[in-house]
PQR file of N, CA, C, O and H, with PARSE charges and radii, in Angstrom:
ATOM      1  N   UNK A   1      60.266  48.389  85.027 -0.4000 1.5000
ATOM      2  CA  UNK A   1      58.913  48.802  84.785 -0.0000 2.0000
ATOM      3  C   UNK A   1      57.972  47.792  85.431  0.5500 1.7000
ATOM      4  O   UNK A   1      58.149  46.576  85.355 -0.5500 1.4000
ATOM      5  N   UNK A   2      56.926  48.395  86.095 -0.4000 1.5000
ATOM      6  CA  UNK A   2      55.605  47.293  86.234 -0.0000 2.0000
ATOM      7  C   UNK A   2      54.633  47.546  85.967  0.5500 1.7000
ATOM      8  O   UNK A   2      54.051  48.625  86.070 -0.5500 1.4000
ATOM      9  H   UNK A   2      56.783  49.383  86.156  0.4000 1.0000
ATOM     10  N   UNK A   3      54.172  46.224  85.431 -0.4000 1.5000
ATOM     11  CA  UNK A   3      52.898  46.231  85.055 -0.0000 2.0000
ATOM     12  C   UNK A   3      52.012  45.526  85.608  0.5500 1.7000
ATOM     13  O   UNK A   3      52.114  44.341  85.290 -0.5500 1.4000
ATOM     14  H   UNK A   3      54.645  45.347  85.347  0.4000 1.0000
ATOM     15  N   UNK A   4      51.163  45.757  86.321 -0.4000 1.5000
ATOM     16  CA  UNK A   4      50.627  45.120  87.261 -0.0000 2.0000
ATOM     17  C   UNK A   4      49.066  44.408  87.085  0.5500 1.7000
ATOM     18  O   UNK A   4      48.204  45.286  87.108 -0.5500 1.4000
ATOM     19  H   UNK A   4      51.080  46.720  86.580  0.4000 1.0000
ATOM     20  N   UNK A   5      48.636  43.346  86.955 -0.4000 1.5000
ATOM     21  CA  UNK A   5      47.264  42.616  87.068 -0.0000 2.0000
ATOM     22  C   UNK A   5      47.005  41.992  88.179  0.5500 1.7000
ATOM     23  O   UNK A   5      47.550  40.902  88.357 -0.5500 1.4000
ATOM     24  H   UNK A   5      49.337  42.633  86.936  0.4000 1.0000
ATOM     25  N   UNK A   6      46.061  42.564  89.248 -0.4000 1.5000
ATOM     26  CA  UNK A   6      46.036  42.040  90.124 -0.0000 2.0000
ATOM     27  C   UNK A   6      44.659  40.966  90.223  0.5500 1.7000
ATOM     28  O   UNK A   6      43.641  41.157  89.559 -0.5500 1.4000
ATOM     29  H   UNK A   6      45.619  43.449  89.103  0.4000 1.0000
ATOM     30  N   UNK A   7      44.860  39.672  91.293 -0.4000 1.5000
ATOM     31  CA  UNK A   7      43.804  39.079  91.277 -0.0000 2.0000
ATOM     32  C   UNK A   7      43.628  38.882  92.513  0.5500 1.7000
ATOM     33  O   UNK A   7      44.588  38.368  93.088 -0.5500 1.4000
ATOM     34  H   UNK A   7      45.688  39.516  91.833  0.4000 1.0000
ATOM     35  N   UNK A   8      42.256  39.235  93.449 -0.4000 1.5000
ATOM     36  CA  UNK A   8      42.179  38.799  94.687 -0.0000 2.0000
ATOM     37  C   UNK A   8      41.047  37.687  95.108  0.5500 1.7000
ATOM     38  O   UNK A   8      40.011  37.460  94.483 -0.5500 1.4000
ATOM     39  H   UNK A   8      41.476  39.652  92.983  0.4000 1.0000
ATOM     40  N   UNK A   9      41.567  36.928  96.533 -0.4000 1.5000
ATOM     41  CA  UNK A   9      40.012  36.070  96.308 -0.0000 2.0000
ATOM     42  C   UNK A   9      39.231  36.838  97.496  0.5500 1.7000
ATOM     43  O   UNK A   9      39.675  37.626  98.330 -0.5500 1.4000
ATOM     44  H   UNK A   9      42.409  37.112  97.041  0.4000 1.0000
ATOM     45  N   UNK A  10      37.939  36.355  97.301 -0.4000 1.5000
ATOM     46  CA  UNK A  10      36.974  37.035  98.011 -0.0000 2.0000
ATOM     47  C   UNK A  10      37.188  37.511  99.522  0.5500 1.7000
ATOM     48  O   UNK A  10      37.059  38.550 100.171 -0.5500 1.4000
ATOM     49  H   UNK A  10      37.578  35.715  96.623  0.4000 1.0000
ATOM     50  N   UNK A  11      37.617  36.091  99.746 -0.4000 1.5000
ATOM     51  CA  UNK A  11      38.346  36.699 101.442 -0.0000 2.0000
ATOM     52  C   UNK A  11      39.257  37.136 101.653  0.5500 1.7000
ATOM     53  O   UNK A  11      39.527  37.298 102.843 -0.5500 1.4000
ATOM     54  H   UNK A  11      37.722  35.247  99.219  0.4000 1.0000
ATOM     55  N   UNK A  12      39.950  37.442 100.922 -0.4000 1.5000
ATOM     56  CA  UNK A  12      41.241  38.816 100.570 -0.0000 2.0000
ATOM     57  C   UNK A  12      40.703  39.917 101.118  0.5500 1.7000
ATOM     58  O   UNK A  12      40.882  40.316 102.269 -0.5500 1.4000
ATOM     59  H   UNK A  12      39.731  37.310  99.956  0.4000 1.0000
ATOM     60  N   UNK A  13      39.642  40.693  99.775 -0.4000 1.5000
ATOM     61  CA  UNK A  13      38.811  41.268  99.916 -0.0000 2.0000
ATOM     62  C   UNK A  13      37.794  42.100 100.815  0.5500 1.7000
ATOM     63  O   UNK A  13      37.594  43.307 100.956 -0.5500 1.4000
ATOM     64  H   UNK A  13      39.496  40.369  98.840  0.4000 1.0000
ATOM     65  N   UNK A  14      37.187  40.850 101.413 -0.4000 1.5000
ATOM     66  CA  UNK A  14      36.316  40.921 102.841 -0.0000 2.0000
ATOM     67  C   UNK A  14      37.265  41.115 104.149  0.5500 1.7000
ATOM     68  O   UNK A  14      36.913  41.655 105.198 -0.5500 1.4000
ATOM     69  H   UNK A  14      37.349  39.870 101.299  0.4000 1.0000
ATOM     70  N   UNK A  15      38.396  40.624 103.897 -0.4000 1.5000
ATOM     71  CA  UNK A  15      39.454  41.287 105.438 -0.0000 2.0000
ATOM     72  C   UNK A  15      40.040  42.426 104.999  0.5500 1.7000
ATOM     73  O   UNK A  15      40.530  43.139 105.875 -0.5500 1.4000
ATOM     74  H   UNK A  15      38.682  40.186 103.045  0.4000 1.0000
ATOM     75  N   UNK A  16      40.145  42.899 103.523 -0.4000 1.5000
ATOM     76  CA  UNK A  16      40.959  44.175 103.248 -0.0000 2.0000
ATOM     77  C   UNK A  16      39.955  45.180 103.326  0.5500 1.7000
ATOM     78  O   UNK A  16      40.295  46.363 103.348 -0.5500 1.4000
ATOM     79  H   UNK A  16      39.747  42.320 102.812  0.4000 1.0000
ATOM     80  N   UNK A  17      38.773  44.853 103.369 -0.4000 1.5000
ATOM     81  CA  UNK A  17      37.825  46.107 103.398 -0.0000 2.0000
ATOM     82  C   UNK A  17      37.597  46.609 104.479  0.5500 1.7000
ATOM     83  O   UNK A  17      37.443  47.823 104.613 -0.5500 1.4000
ATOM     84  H   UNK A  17      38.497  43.892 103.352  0.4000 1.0000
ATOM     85  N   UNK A  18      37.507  45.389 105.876 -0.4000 1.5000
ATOM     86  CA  UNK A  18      36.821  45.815 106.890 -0.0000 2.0000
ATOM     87  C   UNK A  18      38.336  46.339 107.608  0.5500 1.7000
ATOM     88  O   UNK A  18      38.139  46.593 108.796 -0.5500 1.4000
ATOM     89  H   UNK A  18      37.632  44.402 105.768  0.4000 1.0000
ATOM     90  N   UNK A  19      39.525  46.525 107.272 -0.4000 1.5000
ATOM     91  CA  UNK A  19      40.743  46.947 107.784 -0.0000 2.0000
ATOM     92  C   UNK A  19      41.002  48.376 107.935  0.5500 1.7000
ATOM     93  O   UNK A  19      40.763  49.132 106.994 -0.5500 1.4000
ATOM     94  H   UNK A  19      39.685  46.318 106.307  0.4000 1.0000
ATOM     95  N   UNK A  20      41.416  48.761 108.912 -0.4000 1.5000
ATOM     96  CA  UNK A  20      42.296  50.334 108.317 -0.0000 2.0000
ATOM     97  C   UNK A  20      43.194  49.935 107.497  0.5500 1.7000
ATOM     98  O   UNK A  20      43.253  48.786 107.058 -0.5500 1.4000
ATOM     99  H   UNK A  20      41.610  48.147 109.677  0.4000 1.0000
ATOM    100  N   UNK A  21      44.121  51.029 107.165 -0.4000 1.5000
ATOM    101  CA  UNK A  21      44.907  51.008 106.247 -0.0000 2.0000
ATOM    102  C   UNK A  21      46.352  50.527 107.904  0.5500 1.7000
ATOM    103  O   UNK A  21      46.307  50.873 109.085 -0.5500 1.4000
ATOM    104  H   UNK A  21      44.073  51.962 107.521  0.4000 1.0000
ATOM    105  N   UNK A  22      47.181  49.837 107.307 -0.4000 1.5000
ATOM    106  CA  UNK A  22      48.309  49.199 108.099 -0.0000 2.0000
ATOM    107  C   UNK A  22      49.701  50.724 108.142  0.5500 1.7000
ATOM    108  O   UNK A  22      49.791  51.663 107.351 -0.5500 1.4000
ATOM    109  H   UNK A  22      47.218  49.556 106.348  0.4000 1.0000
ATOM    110  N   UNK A  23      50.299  50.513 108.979 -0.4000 1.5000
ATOM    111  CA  UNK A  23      51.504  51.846 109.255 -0.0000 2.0000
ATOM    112  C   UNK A  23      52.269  51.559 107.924  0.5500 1.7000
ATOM    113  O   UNK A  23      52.645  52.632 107.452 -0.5500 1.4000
ATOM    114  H   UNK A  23      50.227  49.750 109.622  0.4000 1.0000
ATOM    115  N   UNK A  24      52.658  50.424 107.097 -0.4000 1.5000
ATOM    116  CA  UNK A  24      53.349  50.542 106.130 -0.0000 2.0000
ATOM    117  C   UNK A  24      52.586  51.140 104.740  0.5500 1.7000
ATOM    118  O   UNK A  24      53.246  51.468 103.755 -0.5500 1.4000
ATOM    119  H   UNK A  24      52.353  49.552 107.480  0.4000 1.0000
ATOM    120  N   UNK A  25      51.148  51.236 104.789 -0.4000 1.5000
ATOM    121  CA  UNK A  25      50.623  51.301 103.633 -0.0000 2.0000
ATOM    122  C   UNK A  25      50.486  52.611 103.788  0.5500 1.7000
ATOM    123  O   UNK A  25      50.370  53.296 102.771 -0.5500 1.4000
ATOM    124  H   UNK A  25      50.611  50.969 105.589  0.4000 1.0000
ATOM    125  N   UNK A  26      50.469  53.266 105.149 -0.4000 1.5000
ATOM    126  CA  UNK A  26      50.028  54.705 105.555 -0.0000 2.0000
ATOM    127  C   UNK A  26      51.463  55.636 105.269  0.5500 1.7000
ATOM    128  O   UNK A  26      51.353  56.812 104.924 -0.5500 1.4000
ATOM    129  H   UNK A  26      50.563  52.710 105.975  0.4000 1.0000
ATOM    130  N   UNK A  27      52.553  55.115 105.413 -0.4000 1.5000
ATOM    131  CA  UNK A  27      53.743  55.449 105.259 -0.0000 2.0000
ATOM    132  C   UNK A  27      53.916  55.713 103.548  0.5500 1.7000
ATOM    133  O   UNK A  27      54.188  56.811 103.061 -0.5500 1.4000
ATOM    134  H   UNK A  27      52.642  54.159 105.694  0.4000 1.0000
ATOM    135  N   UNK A  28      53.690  54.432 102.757 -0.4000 1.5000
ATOM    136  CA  UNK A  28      54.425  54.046 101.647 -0.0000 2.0000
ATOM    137  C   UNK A  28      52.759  54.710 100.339  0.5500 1.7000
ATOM    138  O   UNK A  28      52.802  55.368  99.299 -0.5500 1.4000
ATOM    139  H   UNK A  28      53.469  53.540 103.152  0.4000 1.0000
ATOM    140  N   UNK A  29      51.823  54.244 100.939 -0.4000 1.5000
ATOM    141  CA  UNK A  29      50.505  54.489 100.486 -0.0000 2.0000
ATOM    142  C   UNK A  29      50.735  53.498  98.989  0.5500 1.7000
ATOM    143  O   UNK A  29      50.843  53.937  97.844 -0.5500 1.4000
ATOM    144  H   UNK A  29      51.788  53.710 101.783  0.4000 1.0000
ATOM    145  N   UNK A  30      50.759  52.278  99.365 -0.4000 1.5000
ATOM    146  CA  UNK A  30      50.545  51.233  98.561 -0.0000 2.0000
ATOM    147  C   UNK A  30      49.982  50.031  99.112  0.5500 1.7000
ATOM    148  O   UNK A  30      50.545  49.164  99.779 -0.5500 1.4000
ATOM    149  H   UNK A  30      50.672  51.922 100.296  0.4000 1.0000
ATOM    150  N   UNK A  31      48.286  50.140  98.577 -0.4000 1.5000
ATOM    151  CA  UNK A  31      47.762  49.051  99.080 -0.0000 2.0000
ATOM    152  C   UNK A  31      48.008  47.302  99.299  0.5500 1.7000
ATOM    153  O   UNK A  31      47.455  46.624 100.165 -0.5500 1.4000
ATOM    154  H   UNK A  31      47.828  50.845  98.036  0.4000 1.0000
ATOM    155  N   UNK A  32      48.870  46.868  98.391 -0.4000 1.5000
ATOM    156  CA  UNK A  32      49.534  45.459  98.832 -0.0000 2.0000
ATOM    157  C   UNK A  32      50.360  45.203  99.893  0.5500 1.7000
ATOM    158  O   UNK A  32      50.814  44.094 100.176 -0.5500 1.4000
ATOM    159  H   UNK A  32      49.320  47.418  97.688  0.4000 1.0000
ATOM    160  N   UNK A  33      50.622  46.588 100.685 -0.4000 1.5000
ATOM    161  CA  UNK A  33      51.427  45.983 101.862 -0.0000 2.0000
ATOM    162  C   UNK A  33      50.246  45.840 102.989  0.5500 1.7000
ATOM    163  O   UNK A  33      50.336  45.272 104.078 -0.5500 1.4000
ATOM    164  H   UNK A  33      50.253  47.488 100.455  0.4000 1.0000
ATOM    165  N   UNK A  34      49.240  46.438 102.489 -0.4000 1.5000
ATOM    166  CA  UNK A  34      48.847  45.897 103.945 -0.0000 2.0000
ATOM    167  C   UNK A  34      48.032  44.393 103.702  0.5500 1.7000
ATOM    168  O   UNK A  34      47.337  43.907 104.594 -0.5500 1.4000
ATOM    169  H   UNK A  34      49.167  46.900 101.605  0.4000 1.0000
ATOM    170  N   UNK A  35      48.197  43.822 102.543 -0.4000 1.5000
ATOM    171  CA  UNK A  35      47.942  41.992 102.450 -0.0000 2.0000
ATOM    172  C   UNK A  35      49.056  41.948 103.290  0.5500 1.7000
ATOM    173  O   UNK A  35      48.868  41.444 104.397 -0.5500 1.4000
ATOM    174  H   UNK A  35      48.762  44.217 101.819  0.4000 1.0000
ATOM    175  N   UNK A  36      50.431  42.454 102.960 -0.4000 1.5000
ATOM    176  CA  UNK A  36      51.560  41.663 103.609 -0.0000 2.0000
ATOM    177  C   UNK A  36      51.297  41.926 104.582  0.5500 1.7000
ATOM    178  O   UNK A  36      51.403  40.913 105.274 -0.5500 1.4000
ATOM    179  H   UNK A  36      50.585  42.863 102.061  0.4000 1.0000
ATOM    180  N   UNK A  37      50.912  42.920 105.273 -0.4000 1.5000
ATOM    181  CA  UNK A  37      51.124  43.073 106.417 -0.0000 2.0000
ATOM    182  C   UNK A  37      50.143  42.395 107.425  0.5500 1.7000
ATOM    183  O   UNK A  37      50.393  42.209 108.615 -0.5500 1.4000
ATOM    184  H   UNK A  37      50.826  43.743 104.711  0.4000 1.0000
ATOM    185  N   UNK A  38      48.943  42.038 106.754 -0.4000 1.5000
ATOM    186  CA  UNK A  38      47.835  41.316 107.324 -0.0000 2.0000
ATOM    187  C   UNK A  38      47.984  39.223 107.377  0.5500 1.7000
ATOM    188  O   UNK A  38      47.379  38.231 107.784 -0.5500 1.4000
ATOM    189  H   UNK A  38      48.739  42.189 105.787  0.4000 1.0000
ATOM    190  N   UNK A  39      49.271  39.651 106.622 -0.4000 1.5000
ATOM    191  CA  UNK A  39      49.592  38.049 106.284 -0.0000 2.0000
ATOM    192  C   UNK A  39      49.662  37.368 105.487  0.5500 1.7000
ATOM    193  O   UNK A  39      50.285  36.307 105.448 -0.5500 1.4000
ATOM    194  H   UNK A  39      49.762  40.458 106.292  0.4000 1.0000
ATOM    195  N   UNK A  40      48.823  38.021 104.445 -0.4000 1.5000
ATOM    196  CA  UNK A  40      48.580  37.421 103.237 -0.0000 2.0000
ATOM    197  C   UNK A  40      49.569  37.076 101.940  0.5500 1.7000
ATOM    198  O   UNK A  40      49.642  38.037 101.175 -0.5500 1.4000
ATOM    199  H   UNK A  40      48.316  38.882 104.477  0.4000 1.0000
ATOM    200  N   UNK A  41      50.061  36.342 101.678 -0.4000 1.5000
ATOM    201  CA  UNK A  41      51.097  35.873 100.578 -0.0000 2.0000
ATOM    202  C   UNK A  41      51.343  36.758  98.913  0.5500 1.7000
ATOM    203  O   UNK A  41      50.710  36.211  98.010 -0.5500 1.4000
ATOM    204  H   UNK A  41      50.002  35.561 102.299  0.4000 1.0000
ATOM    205  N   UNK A  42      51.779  37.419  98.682 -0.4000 1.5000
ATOM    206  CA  UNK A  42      51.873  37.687  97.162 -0.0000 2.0000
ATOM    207  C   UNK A  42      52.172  37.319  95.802  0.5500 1.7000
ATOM    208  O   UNK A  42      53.157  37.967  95.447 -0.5500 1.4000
ATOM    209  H   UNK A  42      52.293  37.863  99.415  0.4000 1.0000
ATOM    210  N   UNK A  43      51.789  36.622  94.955 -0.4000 1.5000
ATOM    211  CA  UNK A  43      52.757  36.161  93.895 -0.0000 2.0000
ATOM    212  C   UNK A  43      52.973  36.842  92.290  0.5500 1.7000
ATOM    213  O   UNK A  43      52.118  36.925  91.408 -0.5500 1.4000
ATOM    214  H   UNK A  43      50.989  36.096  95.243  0.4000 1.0000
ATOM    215  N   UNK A  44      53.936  37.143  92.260 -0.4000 1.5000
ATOM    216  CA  UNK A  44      54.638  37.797  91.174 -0.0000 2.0000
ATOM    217  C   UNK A  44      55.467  36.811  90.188  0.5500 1.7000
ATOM    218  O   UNK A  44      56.127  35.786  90.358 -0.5500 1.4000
ATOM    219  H   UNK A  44      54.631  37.076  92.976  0.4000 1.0000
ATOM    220  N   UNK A  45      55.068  37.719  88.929 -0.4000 1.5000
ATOM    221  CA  UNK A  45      56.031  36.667  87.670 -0.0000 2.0000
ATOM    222  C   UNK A  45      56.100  37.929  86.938  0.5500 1.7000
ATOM    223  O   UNK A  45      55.359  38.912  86.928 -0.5500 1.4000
ATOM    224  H   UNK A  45      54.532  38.552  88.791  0.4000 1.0000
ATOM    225  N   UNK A  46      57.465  37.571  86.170 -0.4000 1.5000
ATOM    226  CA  UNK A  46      58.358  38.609  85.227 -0.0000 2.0000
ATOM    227  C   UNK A  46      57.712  38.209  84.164  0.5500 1.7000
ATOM    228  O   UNK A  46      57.328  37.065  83.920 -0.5500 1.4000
ATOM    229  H   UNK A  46      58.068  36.773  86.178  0.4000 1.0000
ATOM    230  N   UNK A  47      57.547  39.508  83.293 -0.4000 1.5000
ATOM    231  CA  UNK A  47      57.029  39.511  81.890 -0.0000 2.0000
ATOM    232  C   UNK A  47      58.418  40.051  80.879  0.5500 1.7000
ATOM    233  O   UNK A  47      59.549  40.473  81.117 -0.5500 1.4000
ATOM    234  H   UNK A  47      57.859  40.437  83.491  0.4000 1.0000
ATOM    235  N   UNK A  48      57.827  39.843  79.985 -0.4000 1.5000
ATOM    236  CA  UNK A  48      58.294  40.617  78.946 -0.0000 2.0000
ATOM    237  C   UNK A  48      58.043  42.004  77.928  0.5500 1.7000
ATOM    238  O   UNK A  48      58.677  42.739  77.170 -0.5500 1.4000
ATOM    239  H   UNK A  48      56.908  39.500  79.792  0.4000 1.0000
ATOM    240  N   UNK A  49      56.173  41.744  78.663 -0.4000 1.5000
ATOM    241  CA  UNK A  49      55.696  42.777  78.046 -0.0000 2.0000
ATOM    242  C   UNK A  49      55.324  44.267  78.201  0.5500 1.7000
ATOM    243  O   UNK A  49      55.151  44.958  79.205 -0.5500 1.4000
ATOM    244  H   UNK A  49      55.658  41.147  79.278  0.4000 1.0000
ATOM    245  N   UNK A  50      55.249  44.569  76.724 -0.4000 1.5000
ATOM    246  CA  UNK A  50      55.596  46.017  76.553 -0.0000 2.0000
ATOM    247  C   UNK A  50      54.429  46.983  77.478  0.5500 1.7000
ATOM    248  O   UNK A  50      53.463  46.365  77.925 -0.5500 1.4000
ATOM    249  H   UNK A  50      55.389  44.008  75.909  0.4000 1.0000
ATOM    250  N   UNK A  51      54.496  48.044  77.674 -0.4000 1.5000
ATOM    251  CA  UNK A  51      53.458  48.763  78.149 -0.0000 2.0000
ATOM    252  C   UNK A  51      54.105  50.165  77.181  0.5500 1.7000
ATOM    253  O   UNK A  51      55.016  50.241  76.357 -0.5500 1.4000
ATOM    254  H   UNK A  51      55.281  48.547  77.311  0.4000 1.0000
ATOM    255  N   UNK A  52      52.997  51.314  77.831 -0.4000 1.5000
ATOM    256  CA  UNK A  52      53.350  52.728  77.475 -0.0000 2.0000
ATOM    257  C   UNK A  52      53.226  53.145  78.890  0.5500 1.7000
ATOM    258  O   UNK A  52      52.309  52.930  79.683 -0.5500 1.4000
ATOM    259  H   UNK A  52      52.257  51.252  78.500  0.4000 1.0000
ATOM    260  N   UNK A  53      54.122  53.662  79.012 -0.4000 1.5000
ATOM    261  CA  UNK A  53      53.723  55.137  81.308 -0.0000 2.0000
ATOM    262  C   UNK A  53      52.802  55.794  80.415  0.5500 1.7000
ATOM    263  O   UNK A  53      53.064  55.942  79.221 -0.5500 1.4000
ATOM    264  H   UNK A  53      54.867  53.837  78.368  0.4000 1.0000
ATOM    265  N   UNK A  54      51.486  56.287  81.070 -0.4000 1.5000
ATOM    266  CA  UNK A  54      51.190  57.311  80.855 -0.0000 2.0000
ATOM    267  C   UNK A  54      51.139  58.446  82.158  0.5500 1.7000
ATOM    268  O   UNK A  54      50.078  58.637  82.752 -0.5500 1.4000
ATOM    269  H   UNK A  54      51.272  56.167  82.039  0.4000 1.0000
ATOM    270  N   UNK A  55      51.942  58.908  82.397 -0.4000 1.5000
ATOM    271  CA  UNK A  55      52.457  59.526  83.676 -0.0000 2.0000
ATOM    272  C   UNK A  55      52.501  60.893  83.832  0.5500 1.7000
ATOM    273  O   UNK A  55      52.892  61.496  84.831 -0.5500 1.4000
ATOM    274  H   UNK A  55      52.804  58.752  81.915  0.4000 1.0000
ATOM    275  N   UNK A  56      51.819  61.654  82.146 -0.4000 1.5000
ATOM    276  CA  UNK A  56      51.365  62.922  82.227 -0.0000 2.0000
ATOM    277  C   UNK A  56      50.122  62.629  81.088  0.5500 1.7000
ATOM    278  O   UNK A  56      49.801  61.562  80.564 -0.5500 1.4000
ATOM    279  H   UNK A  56      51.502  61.164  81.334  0.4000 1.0000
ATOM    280  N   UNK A  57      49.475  64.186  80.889 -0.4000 1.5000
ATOM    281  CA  UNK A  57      48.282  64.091  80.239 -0.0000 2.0000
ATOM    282  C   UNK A  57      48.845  63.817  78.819  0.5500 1.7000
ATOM    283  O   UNK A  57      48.265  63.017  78.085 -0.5500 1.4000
ATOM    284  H   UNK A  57      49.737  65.052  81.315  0.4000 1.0000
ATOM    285  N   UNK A  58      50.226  64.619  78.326 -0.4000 1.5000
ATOM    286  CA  UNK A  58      50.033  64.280  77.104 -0.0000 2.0000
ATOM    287  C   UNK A  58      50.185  62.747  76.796  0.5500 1.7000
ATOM    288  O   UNK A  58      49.448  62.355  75.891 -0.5500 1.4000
ATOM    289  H   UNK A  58      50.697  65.269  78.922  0.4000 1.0000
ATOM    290  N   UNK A  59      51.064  61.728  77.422 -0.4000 1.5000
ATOM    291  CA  UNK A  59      50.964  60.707  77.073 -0.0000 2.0000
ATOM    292  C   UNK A  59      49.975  59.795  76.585  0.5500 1.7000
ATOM    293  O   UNK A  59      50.077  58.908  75.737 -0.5500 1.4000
ATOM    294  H   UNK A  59      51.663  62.046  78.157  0.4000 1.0000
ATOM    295  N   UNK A  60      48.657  60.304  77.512 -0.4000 1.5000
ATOM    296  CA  UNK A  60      47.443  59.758  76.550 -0.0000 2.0000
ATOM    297  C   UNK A  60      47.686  59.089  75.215  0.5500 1.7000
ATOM    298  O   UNK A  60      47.661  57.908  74.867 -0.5500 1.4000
ATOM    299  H   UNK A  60      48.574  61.024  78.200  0.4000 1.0000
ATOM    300  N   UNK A  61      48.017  60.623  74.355 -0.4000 1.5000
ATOM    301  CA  UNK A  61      48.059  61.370  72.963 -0.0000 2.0000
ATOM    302  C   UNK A  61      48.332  59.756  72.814  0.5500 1.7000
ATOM    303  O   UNK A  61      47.436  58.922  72.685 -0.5500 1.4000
ATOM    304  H   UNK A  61      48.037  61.582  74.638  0.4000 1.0000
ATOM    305  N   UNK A  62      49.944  59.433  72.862 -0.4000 1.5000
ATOM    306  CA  UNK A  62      50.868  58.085  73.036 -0.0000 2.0000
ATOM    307  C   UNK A  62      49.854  56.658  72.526  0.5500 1.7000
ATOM    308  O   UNK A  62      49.944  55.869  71.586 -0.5500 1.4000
ATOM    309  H   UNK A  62      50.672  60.110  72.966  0.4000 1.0000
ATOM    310  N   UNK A  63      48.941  56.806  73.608 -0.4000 1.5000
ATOM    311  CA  UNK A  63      48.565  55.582  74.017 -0.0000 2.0000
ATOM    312  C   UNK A  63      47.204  55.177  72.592  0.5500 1.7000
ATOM    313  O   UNK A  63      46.934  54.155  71.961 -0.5500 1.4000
ATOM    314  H   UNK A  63      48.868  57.447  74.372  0.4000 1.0000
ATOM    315  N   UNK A  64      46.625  56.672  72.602 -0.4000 1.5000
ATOM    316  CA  UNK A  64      45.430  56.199  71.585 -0.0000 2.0000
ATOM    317  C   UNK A  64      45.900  56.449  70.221  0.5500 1.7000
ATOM    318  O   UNK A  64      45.144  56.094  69.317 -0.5500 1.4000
ATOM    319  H   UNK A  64      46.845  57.502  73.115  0.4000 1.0000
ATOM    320  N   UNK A  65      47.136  57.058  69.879 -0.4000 1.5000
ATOM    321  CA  UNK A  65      47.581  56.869  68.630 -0.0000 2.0000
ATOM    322  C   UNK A  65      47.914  55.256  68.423  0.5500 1.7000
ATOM    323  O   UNK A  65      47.516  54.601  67.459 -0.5500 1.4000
ATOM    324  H   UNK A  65      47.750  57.347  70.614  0.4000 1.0000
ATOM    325  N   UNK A  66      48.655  54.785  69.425 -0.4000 1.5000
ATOM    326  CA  UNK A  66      48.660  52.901  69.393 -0.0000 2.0000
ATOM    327  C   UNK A  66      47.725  52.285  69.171  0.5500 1.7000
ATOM    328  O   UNK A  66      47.608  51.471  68.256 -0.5500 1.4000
ATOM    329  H   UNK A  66      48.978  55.317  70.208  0.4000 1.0000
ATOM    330  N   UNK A  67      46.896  52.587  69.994 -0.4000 1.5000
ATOM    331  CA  UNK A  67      45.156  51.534  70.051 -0.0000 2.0000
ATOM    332  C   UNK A  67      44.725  51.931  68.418  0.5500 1.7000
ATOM    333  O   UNK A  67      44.090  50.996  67.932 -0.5500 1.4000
ATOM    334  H   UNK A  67      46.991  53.249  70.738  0.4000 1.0000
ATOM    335  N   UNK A  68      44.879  52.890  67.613 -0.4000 1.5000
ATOM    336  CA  UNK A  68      44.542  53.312  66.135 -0.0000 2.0000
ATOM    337  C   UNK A  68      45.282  52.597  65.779  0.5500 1.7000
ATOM    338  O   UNK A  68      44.586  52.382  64.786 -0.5500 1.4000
ATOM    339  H   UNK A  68      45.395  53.650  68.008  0.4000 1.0000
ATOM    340  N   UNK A  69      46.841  51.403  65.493 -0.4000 1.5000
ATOM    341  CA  UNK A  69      47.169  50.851  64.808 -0.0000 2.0000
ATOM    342  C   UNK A  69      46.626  49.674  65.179  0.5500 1.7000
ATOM    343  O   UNK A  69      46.426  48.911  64.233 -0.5500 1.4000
ATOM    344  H   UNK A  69      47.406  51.578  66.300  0.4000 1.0000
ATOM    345  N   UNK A  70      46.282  49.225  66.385 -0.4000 1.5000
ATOM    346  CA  UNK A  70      45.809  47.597  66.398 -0.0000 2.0000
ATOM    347  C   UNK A  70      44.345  47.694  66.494  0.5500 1.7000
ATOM    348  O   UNK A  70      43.660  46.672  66.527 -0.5500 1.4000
ATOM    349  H   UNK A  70      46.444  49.845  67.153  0.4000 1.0000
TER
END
């Protein structure tokens, strides 16, 4: 599973905007390859923590019955 928080710095940003999109991101249509592909370094760390998919509408349902217990 991922759960993803991303953080960029400004000049990340300012070169990812003024870019097309790169052949791997156009292929795969996931915007972090074209940091990689522009050069830019990624860093990732393993969690432990839980999430819910909400990957159809009913899952919502899922998610705000949770947020009602905490």
């Amino acid at each position: 599973m991922q759960v993803p928080a991303y953080g960029y710095t400004s000049e990340a940003l300012n070169v990812f905007s003024k870019t097309e999109k790169t052949i791997n991101e156009k292929f795969e249509d996931v915007e972090l390859l074209r940091f990689i592909d522009l050069g830019f370094k990624l860093k990732m760390i393993e969690t432990n923590a839980a999430s819910i998919a909400v990957d159809f509408h009913e899952d919502v349902l899922k998610v705000e019955q949770y947020l009602a217990l905490i």
